[in-house]
Backbone as a chain_set.jsonl record, in Angstrom:
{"seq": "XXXXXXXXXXXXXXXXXXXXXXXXXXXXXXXXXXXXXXXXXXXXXXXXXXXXXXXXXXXX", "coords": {"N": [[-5.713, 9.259, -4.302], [-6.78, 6.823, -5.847], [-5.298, 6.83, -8.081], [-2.971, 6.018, -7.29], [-3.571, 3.093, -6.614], [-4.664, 2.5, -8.566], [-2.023, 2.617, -10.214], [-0.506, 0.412, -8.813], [-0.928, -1.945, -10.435], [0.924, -1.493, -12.248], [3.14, -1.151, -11.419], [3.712, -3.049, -9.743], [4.629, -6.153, -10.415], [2.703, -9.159, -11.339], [0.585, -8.06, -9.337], [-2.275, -8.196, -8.801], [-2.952, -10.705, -9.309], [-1.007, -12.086, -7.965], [-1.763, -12.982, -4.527], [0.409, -13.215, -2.825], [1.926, -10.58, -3.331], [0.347, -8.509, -3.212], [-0.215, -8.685, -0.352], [2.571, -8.348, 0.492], [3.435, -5.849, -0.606], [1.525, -4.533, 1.024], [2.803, -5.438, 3.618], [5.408, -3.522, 3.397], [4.135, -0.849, 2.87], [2.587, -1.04, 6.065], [5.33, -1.111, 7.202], [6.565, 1.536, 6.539], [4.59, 3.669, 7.375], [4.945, 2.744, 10.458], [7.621, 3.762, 10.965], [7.974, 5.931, 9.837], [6.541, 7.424, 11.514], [6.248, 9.921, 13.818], [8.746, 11.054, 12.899], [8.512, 11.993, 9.93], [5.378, 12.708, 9.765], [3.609, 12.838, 7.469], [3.884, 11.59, 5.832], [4.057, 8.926, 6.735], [0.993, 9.159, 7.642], [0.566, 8.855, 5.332], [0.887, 6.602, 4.159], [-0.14, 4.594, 5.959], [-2.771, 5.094, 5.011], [-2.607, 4.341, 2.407], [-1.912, 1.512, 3.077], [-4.698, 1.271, 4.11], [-6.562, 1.351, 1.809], [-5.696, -0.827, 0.384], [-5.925, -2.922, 1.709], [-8.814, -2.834, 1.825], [-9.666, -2.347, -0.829], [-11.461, -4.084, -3.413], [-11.54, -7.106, -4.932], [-11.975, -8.73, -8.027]], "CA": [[-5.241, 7.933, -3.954], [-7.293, 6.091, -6.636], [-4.601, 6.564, -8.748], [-2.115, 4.97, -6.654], [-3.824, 2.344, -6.251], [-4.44, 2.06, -10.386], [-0.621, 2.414, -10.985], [0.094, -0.849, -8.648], [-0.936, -3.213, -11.378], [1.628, -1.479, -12.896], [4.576, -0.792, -10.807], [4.437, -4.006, -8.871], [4.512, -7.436, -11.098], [1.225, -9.694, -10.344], [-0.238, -7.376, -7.955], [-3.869, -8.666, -9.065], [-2.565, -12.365, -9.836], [-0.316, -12.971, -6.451], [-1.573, -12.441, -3.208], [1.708, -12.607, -2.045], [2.291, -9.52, -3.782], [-0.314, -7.528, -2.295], [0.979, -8.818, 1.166], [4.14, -7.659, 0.283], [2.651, -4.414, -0.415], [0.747, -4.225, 2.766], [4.286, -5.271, 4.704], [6.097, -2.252, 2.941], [3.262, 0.431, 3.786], [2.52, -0.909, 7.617], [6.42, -0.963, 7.75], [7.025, 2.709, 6.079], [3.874, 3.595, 8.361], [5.42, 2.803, 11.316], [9.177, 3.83, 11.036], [7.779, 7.286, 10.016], [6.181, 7.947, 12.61], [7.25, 11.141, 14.406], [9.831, 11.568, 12.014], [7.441, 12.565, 8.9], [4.237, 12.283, 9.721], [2.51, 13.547, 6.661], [3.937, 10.105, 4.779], [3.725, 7.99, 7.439], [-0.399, 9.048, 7.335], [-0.152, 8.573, 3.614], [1.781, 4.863, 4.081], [-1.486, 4.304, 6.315], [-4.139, 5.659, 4.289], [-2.742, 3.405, 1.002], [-2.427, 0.021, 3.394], [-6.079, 0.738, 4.616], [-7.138, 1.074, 1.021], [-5.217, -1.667, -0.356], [-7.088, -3.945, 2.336], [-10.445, -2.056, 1.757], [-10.223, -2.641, -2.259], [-12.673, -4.913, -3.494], [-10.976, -7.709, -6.398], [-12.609, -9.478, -8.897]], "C": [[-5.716, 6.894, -4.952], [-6.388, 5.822, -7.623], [-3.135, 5.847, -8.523], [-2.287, 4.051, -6.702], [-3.797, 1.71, -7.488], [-3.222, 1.351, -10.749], [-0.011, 0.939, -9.623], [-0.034, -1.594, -9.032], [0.21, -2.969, -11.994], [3.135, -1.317, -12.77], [4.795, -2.473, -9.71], [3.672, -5.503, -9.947], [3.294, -8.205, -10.564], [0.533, -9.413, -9.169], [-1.711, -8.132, -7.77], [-3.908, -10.236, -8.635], [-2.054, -13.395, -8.315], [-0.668, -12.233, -5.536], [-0.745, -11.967, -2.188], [1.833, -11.057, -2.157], [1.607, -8.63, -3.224], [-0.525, -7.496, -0.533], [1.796, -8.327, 1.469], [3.846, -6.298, 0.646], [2.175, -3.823, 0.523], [2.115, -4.101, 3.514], [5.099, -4.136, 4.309], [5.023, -1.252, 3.22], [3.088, 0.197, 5.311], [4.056, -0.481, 8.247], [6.748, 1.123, 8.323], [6.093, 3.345, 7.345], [4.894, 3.942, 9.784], [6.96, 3.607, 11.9], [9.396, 5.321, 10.681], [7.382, 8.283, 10.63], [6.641, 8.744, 13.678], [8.576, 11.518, 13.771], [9.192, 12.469, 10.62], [6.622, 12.074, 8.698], [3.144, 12.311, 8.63], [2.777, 12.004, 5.667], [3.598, 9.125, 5.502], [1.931, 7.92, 7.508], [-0.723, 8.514, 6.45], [0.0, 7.116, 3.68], [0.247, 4.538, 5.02], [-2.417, 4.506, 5.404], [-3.675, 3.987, 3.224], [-2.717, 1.715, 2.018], [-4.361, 0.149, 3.432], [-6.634, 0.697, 3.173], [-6.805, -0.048, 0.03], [-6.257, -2.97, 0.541], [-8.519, -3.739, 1.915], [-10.587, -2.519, 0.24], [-10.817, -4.207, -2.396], [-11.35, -6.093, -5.036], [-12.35, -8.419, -6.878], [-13.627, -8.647, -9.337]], "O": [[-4.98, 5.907, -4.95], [-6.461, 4.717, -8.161], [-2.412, 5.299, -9.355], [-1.233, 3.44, -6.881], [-3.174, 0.669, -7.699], [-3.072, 0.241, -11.259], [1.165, 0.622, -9.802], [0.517, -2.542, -8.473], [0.793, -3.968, -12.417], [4.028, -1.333, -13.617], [5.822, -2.828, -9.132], [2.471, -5.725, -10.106], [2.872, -7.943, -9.438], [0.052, -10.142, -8.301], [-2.131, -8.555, -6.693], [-4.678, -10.796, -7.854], [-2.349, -14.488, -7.831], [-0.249, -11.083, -5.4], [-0.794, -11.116, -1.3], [1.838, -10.355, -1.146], [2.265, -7.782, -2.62], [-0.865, -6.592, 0.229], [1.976, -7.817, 2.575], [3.936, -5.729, 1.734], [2.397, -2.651, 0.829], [2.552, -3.037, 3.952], [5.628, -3.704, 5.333], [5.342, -0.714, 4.28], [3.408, 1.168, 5.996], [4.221, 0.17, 9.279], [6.959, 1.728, 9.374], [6.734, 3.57, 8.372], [5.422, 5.016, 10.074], [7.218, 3.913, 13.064], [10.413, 5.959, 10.955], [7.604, 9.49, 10.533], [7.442, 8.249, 14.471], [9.35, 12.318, 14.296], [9.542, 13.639, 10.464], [6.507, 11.186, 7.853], [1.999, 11.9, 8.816], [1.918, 11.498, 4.946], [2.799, 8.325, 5.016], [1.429, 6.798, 7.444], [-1.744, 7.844, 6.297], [-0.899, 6.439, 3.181], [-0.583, 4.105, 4.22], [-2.863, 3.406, 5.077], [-4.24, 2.896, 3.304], [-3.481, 0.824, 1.647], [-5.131, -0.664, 2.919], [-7.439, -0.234, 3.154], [-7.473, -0.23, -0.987], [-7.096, -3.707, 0.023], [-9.253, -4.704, 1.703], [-11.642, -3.1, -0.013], [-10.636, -5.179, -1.663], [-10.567, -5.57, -5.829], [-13.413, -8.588, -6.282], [-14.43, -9.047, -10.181]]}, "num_chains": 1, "name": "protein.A"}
């Protein structure tokens, strides 16, 4: 997952810069998260796992 987390400076425009952006980010994993749920659970865990570590990462 560390490397997921790497490649969103690079796949999503001012990830670091705009909070929005890592909002955004959060609202697209809690969504995916949710909407996978009992349908394919093994992504829907993963769409959890990367919000909790996108909250959990440390900036600056």
């Amino acid at each position: 997952m560390d490397k997921v987390i790497e490649h969103l400076s690079l796949d999503v425009p001012d990830y670091y810069s705009d909070a929005g952006m890592r909002e955004l980010v959060l609202a697209i994993t809690d969504y995916l998260s949710e909407k996978l749920m009992g349908i394919r659970s093994k992504e829907a865990d993963a769409a959890k796992l990367l919000a909790e570590l996108i909250r959990n990462q440390r900036l600056g």
